[in-house]
C-alpha positions as CSV (number, residue, x, y, z in Angstrom):
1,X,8.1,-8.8,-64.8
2,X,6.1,-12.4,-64.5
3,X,5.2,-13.2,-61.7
4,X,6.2,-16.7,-61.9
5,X,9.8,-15.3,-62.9
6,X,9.9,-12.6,-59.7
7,X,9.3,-15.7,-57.3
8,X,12.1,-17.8,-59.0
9,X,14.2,-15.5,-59.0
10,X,13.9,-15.0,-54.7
11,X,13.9,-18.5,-54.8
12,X,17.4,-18.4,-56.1
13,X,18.6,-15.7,-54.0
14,X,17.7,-17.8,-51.0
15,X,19.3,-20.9,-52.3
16,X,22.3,-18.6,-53.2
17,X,22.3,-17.2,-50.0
18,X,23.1,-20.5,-48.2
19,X,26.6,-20.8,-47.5
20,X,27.8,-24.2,-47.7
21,X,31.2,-23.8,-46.0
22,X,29.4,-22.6,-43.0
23,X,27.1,-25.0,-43.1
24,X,29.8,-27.6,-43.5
25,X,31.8,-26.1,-40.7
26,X,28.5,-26.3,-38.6
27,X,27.7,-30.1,-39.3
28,X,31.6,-31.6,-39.1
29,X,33.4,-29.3,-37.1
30,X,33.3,-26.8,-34.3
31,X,35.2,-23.9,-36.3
32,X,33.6,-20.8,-37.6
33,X,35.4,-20.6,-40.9
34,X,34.7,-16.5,-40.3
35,X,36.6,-16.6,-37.6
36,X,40.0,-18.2,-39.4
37,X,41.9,-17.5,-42.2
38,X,40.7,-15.1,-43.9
39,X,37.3,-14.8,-42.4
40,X,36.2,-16.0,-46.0
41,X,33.0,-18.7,-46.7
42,X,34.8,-19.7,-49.8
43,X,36.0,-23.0,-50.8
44,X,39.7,-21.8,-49.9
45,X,39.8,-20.9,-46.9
46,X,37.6,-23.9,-45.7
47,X,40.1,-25.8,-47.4
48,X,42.8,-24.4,-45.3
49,X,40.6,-24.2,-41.7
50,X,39.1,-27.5,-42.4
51,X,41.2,-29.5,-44.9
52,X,41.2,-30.3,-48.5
53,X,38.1,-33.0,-48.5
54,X,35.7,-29.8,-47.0
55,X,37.2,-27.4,-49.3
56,X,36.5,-29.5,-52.1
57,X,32.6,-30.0,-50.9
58,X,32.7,-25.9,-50.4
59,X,33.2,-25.3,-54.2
60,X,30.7,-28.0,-55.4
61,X,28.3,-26.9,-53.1
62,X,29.0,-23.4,-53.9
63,X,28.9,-24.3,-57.4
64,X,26.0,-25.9,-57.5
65,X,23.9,-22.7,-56.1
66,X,24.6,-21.3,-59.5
67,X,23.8,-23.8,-61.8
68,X,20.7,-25.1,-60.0
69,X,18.7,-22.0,-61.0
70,X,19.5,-21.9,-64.3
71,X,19.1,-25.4,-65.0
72,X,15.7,-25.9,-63.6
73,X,14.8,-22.1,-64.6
74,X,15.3,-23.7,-68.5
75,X,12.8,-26.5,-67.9
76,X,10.4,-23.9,-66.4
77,X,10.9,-21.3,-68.5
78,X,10.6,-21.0,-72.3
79,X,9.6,-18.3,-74.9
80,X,6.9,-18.3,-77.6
81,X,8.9,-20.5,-79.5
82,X,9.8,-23.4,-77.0
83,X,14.0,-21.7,-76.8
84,X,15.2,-20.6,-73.7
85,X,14.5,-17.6,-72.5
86,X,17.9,-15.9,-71.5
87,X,16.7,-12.7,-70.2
88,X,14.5,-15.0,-67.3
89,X,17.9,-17.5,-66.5
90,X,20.0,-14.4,-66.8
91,X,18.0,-12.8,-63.9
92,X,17.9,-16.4,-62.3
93,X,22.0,-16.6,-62.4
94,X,22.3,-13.6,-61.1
95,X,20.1,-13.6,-58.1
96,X,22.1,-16.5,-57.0
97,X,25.0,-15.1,-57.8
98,X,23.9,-12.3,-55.0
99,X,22.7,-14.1,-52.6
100,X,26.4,-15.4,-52.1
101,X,27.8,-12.1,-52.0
102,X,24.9,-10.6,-49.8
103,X,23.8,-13.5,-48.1
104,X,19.8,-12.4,-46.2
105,X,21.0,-15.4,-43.6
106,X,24.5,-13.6,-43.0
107,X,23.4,-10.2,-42.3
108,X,24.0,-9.9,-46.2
109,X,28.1,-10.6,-45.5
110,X,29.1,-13.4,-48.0
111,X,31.7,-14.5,-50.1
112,X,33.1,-13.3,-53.2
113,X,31.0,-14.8,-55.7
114,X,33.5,-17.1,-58.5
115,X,32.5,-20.7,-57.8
116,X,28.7,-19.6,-57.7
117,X,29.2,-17.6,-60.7
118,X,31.2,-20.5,-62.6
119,X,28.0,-22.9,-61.7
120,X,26.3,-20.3,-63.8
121,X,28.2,-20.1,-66.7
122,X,28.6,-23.7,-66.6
123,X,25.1,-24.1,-67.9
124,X,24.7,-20.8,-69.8
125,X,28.2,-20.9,-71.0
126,X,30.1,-23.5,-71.3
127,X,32.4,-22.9,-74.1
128,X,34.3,-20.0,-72.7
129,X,34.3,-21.2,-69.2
130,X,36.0,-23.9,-70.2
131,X,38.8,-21.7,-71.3
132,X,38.4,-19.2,-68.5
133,X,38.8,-22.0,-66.0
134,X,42.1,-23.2,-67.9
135,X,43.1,-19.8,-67.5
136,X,42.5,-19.9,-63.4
137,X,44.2,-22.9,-62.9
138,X,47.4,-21.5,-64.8
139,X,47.5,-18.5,-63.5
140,X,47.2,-20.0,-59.5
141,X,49.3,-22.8,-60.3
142,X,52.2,-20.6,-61.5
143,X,51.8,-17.7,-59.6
144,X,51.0,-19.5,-56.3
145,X,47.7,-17.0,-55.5
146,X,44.2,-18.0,-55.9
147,X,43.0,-14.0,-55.8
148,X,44.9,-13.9,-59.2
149,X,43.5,-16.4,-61.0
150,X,40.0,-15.4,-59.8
151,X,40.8,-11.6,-60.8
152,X,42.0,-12.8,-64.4
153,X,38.4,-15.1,-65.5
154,X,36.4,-11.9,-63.9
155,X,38.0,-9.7,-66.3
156,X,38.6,-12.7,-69.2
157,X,34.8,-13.9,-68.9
158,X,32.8,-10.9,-70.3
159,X,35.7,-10.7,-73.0
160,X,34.5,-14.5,-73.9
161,X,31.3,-13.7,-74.2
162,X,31.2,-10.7,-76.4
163,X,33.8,-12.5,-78.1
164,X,31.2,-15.6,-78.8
165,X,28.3,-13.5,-79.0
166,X,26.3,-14.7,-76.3
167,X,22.5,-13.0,-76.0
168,X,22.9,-10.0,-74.5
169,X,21.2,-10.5,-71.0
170,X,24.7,-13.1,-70.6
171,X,26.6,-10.7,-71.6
172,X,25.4,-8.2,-69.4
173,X,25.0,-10.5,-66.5
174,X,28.7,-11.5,-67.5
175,X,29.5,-7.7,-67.3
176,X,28.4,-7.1,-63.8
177,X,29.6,-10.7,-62.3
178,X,32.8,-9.7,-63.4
179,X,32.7,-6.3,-62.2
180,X,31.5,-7.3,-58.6
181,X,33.8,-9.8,-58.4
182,X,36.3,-7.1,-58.9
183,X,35.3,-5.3,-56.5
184,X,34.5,-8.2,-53.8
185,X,38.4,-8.9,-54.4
186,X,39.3,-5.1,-53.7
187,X,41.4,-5.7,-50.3
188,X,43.6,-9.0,-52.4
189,X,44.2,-6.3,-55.5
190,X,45.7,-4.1,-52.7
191,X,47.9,-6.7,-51.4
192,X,48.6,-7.8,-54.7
193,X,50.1,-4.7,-55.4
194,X,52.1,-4.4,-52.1
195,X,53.3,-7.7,-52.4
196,X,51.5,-8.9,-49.2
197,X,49.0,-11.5,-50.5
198,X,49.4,-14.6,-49.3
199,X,49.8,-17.7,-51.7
200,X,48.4,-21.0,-52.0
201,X,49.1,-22.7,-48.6
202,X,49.2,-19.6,-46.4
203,X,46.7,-17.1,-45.2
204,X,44.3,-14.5,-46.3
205,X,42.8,-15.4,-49.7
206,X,39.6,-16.6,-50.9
207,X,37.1,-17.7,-53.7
């Protein structure tokens, strides 16, 4: 691998690693959002610790770790032919998708990896995140549970983009997002199916 590329790529595990909940928590307030809720850095259960304005900074923060990399990544990066090269922003996405879930600063204990990996796709992907995130918004809004609509655009996502046949590092960094998000979301599939998840305004869920 390039060595330019290697470094970028720990430069976006880093950045991905930083958890802007906590950091949030840290600078406004003198709650540890692991310590509440859910024990979750995501957007919602600073949202419910910390209050709608803070949740709403978590996900754009969040968010931002992905698309950063990518973005800049295609100003750096290019093939022979001046294009993007998808293989290096795949690798870029997906080290910053990482660092979220196995944060270096956290003692590799994150969070569960959708709003970083929707900054991704925003840039790499737009057309089927568009519809994925339609699809999320549904799905929570009707069925009152945020794990849901999270589980549903990790399994709808990769579909998308074999469906719009993205290049194949995409698809296969589509593949394991999804797959790891899955699995991140273990312990909510379980209440899920014992009808103990909490819904949108209670306890225990996450992005």
């Amino acid at each position: 691998m390039n060595l330019y590329i290697a470094l970028f790529a720990l430069a976006s595990y880093l950045l991905g690693s930083v958890s802007t909940g906590l950091v949030l928590a840290r600078l406004f307030s003198a709650t540890d959002i692991r310590a509440g809720g859910s024990g979750n850095i995501g957007a919602t259960n600073v949202t419910r610790l910390l209050g709608r304005k803070f949740g709403v900074l978590t996900l754009l923060g969040d968010m931002l770790k992905g698309f950063l990399p990518v973005y800049i990544g295609s100003l750096l990066f290019t093939d022979a032919h001046g294009a993007a090269d998808y293989l290096a922003l795949s690798i870029f996405g997906f080290a910053a998708f990482l660092g979220h879930l196995f944060p270096v600063y956290l003692k590799f204990k994150g969070g569960k990896g959708v709003a970083t990996g929707f900054g991704v796709f925003a840039y790499l992907a737009p057309a089927p995140l568009a519809l994925v995130l339609v699809l999320f918004v549904a799905i929570a809004a009707v069925s009152k549970y945020v794990s849901l609509g999270s589980l549903s655009t990790a399994v709808l996502l990769p579909i998308l983009l074999i469906a719009f046949s993205y290049p194949l590092p995409v698809m296969s960094m589509g593949i394991c997002m999804g797959f790891l998000v899955l699995i991140k979301h273990k312990n909510n599939i379980q209440r899920l199916l014992l009808g103990k998840e909490s819904r949108i305004g209670e306890t225990k869920q996450g992005l």
